[in-house]
ROLUMMAR-118898 format. One record per residue: residue number from 1; x, z, y of N, C-alpha, C in turn. Coordinates in nm, 2 decimals. Layout:
N
  pos  n.east    n.up  n.north  ca.east   ca.up  ca.north  c.east    c.up  c.north
  NUM       X       Z        Y        X       Z         Y       X       Z        Y
...
// end
This chain:
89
  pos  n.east    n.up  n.north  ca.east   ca.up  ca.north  c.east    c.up  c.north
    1   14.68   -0.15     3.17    14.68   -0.23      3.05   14.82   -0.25     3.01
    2   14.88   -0.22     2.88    14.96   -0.24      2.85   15.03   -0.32     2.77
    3   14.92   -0.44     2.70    14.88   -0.46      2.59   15.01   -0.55     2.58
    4   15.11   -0.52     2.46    15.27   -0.59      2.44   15.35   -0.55     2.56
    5   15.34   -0.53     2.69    15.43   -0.45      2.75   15.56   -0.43     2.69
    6   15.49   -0.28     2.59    15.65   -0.24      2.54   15.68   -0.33     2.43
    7   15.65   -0.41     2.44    15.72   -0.48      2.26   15.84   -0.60     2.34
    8   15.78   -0.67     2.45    15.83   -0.77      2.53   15.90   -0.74     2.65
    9   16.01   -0.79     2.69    16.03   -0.84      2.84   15.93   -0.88     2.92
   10   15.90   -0.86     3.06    15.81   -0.92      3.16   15.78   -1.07     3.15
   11   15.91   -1.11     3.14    15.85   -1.29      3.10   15.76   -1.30     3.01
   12   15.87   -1.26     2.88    15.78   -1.31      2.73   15.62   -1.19     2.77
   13   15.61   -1.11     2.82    15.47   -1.07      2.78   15.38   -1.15     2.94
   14   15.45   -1.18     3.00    15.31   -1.27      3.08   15.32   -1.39     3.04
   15   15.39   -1.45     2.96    15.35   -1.61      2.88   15.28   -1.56     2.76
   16   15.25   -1.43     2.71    15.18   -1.45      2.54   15.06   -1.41     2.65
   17   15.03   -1.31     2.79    14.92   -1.30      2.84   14.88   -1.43     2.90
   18   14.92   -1.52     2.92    14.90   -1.65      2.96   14.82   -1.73     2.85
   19   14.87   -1.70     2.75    14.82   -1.80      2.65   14.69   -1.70     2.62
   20   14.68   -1.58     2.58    14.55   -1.48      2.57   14.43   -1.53     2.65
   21   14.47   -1.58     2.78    14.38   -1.57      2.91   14.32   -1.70     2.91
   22   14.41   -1.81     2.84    14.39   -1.97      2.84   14.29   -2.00     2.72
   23   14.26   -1.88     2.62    14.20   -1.92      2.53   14.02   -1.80     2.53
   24   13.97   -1.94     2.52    13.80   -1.85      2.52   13.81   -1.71     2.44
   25   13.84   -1.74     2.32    13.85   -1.63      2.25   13.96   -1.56     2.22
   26   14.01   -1.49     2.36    14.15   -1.46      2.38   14.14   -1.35     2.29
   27   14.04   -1.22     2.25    14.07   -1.11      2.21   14.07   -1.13     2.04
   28   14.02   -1.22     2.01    14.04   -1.31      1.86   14.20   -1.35     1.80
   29   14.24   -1.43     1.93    14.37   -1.51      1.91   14.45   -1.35     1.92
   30   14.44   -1.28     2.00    14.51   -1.14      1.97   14.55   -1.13     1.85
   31   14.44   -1.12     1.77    14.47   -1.04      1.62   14.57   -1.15     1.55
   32   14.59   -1.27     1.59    14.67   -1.34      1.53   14.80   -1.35     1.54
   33   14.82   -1.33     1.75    14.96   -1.28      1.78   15.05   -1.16     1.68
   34   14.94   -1.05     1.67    14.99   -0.90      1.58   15.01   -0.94     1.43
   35   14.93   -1.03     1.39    14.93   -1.09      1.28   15.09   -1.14     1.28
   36   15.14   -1.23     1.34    15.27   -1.33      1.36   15.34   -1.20     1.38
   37   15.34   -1.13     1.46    15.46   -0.98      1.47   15.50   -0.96     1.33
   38   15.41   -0.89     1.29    15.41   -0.83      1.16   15.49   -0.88     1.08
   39   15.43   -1.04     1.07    15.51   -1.14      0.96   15.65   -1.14     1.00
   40   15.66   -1.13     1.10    15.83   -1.20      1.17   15.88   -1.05     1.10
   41   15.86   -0.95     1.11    15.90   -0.84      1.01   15.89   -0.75     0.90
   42   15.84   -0.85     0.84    15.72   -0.82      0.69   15.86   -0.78     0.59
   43   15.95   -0.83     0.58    16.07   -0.73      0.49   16.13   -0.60     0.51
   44   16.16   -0.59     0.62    16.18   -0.45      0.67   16.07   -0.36     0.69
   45   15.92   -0.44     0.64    15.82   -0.31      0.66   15.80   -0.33     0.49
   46   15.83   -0.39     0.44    15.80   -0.39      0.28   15.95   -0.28     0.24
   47   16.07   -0.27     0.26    16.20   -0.20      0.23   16.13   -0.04     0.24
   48   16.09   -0.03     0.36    16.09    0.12      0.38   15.96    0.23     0.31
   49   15.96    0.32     0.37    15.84    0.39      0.31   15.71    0.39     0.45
   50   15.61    0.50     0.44    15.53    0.49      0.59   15.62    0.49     0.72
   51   15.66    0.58     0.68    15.74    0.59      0.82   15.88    0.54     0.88
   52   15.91    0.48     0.78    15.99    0.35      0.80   15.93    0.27     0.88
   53   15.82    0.21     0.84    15.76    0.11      0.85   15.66    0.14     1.01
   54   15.60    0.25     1.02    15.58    0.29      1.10   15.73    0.26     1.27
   55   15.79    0.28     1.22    15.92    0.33      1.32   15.95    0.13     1.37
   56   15.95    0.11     1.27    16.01   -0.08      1.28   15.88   -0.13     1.34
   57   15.80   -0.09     1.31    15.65   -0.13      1.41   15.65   -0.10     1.57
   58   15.70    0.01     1.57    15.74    0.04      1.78   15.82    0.03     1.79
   59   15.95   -0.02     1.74    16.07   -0.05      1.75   16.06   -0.23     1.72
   60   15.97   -0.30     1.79    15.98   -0.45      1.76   16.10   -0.47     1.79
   61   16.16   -0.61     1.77    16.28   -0.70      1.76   16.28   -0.71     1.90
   62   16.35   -0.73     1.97    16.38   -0.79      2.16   16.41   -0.94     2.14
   63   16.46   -0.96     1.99    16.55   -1.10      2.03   16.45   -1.22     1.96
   64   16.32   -1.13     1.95    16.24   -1.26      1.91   16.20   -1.40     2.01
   65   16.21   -1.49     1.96    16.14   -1.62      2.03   15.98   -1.59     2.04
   66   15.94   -1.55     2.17    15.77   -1.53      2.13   15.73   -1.67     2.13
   67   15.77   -1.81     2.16    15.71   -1.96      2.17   15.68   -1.98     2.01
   68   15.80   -1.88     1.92    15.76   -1.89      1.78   15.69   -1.80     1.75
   69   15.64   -1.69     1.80    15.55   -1.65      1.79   15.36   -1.68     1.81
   70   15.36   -1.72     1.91    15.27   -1.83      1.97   15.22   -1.91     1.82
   71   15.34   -2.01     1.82    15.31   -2.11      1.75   15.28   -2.06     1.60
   72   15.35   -1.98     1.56    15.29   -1.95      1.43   15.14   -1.88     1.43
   73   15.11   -1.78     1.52    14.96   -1.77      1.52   14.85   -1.87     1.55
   74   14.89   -2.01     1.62    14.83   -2.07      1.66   14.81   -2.18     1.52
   75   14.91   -2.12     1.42    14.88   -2.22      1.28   14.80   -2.08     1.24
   76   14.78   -2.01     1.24    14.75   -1.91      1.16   14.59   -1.96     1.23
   77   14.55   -1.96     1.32    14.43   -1.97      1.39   14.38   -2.15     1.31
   78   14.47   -2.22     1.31    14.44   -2.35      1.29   14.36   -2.34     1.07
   79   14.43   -2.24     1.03    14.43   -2.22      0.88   14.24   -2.17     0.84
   80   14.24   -2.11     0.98    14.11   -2.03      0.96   13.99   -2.08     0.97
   81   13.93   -2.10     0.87    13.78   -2.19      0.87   13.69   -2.12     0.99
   82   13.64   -1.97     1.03    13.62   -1.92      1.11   13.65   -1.95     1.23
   83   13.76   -1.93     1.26    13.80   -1.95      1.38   13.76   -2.10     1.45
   84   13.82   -2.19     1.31    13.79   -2.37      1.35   13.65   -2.34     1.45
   85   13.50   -2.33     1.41    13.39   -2.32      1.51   13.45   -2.24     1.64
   86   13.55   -2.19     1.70    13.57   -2.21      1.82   13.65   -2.29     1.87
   87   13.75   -2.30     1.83    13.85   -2.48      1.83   13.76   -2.59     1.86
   88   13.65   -2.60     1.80    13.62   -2.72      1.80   13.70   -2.83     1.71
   89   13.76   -2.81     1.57    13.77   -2.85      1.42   13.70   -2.87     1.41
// end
């Protein structure tokens, strides 16, 4: 299982698997984490063409804060009327 492996350091990828594991609907809150990726480099994939954009996608950032990563999916999860029925909102 590799899942974020290559995008993170061992730390930062067993604290976002930490948080995956701590939540019932861990493979839900996933699409939110990829979601928050994305955003954290939504200009540099908007600049280029496919394969730009392609390249900056397996070339994630190293010097991101995943805690801000976290947190912004975890507003992105908080936004979602869906999701709320597993929250408990």
């Amino acid at each position: 299982m590799l899942l974020l492996c290559q995008d993170f350091s061992i730390y930062d990828t067993a604290r976002i698997w930490d948080t995956l594991l701590a939540d019932p609907e861990r493979f839900e809150f996933l699409n939110y984490v990829c979601l928050a990726m994305l955003n954290y480099i939504r200009e540099k994939l908007l600049e280029g063409d496919f394969t730009d954009a392609m390249q900056t996608i397996q070339r994630f950032p190293q010097d991101v804060d995943v805690r801000l990563l976290l947190n912004v999916a975890n507003q992105y999860v908080r936004d979602d009327p869906v999701y709320a029925n597993y929250i408990g909102d």
